[in-house]
C-alpha positions as semicolon CSV with decimal commas, in nm:
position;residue;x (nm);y (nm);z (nm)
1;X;0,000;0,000;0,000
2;X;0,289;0,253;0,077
3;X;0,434;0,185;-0,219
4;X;0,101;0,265;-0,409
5;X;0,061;0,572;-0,236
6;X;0,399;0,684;-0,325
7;X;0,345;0,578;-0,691
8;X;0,023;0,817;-0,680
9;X;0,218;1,094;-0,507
10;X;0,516;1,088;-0,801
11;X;0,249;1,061;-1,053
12;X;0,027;1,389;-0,885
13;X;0,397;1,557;-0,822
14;X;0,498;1,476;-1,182
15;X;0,164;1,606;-1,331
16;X;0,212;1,929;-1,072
17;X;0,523;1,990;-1,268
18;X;0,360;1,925;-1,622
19;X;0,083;2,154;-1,538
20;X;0,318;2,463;-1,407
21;X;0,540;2,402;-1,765
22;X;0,190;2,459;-1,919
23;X;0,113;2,737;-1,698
24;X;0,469;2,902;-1,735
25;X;0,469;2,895;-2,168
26;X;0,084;2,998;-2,158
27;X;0,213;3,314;-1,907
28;X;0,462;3,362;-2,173
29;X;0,253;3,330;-2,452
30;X;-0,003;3,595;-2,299
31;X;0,284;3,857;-2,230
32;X;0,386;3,824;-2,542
33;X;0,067;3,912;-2,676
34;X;-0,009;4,167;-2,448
35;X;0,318;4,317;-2,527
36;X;0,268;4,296;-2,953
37;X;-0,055;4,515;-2,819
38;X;0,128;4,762;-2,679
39;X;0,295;4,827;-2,939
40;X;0,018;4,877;-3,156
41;X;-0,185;5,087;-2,914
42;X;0,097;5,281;-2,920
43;X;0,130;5,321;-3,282
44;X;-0,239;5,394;-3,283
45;X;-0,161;5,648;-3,020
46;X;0,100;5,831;-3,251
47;X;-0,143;5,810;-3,562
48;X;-0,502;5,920;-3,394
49;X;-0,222;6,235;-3,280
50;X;-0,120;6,289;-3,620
51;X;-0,487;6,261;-3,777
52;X;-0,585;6,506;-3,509
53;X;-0,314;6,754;-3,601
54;X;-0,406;6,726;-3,996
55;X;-0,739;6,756;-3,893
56;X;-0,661;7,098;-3,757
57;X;-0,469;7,203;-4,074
58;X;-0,748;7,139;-4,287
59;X;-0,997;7,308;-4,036
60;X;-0,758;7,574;-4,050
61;X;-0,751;7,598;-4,440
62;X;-1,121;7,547;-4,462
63;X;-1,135;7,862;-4,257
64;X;-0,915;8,005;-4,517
65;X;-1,129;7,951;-4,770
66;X;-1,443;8,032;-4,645
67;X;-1,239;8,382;-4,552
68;X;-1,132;8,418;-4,939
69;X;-1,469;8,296;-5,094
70;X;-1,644;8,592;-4,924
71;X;-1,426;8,823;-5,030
72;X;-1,468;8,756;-5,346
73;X;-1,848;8,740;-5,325
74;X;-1,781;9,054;-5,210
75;X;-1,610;9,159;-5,514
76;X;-1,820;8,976;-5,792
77;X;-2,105;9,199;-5,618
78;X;-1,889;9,485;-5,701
79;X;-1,825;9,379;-6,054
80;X;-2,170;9,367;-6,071
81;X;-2,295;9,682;-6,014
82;X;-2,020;9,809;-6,253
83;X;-2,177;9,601;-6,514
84;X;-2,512;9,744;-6,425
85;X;-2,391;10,058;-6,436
86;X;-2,214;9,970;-6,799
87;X;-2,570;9,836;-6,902
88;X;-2,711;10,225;-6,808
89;X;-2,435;10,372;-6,976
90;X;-2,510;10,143;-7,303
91;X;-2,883;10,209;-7,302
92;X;-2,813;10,562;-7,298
93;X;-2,600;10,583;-7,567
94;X;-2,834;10,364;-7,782
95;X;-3,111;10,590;-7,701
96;X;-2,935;10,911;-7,828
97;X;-2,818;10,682;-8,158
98;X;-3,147;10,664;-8,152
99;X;-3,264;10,983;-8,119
100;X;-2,998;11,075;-8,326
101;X;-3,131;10,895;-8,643
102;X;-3,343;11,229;-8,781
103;X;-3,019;11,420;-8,758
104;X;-2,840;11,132;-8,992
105;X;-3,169;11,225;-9,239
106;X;-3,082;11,555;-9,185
107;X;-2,670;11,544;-9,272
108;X;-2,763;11,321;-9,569
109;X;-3,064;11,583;-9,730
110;X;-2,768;11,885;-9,680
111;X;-2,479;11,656;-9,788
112;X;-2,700;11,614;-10,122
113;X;-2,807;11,976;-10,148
114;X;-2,437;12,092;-10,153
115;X;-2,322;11,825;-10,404
């Protein structure tokens, strides 16, 4: 009997010792992991910084823009009412062409007379 308990006892000992082998490449394994992780989250870390900091530039040229398209709303109102006021300018001169036709009778009868 004692030598069937001691057969039991090297058998629970030797699977003890199989069991902490498994235990100490699974811990292994896991840091491993947990440190390949790391590393990512860290280069993560470093790119959602970056992203944010491009994200700003183009915030900032947005703002840029939106500056430089009102000013020159701004200015194609301006052009605008120049052209309007080139339109005016144009009707009036067609209306004394216009008005101007009886004279053109007029040159042409005395033009005709003198010849």
């Amino acid at each position: 009997m004692a030598s069937q308990n001691r057969a039991t006892i090297e058998a629970v000992n030797a699977r003890h010792e199989e069991m902490r082998g498994e235990v100490r490449s699974f811990r292994t394994e896991i840091y491993g992991q947990v440190s390949l992780l790391s590393i990512a989250f860290q280069g993560q870390a470093i790119d959602l910084r970056d992203l944010k900091t491009v994200l700003q530039e183009l915030k900032a040229n947005v703002a840029s823009l939106d500056g430089k398209v009102e000013k020159l709303s701004s200015e194609v109102a301006g052009v605008k009412v120049g052209v309007g006021e080139v339109m005016a300018d144009v009707r009036g001169v067609a209306a004394k062409v216009e008005g101007d036709s009886g004279l053109e009778k007029r040159v042409f009868a005395l033009e005709r007379k003198g010849a």
